[in-house]
N, C-alpha and C positions, 0 to 999 in steps of 0.2 A: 509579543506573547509567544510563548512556546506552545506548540497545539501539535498533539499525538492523536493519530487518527488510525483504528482499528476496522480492516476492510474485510468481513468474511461471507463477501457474498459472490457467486459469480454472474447473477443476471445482471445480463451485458448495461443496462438504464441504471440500476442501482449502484454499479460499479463506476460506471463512468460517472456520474452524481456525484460519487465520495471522493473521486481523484480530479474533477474539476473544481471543486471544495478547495482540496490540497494545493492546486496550483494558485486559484485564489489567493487563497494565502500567503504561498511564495511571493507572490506578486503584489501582496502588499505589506510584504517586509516582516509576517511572523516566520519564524524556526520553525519549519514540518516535520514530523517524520512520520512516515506511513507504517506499519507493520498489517503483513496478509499473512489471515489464519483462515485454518477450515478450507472451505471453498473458496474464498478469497485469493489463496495461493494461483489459480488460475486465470487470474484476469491476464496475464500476460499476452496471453493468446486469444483475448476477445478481441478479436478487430474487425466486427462486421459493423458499417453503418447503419442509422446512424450513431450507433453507442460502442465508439473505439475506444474501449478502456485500455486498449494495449497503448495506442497511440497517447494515452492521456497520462498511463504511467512512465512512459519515456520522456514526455516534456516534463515531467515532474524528475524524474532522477537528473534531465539534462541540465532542469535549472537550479541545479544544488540542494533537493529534496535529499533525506533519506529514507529507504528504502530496505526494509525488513523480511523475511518469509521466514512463516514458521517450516522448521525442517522435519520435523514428523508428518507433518501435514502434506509438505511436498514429496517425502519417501515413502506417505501412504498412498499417494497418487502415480508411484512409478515416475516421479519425477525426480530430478534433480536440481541443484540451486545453479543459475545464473549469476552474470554480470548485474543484470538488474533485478534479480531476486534473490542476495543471498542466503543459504542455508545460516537461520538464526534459531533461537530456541527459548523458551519459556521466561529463561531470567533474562535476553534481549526484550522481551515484551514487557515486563515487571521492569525493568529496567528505562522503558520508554513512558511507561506510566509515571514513574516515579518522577522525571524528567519535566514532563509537561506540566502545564498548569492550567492545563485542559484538555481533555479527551472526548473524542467524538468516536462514534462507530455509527460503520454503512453495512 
């Protein structure tokens, strides 16, 4: 199955939730891709135990996830895009929709 999974939260429990989900997945042989909108873009930086969503989005890009960030969303934060959160955009998200054949959101 291909499964698109939309993360726009940054409480650290409900973030790490949505990217233990995604590795799930990885690890039982569906296609992921994650795309962070909103708040979401910040999970990179949650790494307080025990809800290490940072920790949870790196095993997920390491194990051949892909890995989305909306770039409005990171430039309304004074942020910039990463190795593991590229600057992506609107038609990358419509575009992951389209893709999947199931979408979840956390």
């Amino acid at each position: 199955m291909r499964l698109g999974i939309l993360l726009q939260t940054r409480d650290p429990e409900q973030a790490w939730n949505g990217l233990r989900f995604a590795n799930a997945a990885l690890r039982r042989g569906h296609e992921t891709r994650v795309f962070l909108m909103g708040a979401g873009v910040e999970v990179e930086d949650l790494r307080e135990a025990p809800y290490d969503a940072g920790g949870q989005l790196e095993a997920f890009a390491a194990a051949g996830g892909t890995v989305l960030a909306c770039g409005t969303c990171l430039k309304g934060r004074g942020k910039a895009g990463s190795a593991l959160c590229p600057l992506s955009t609107m038609d990358d998200c419509l575009d992951l929709v389209a893709w999947a054949e199931r979408v979840v959101t956390f």
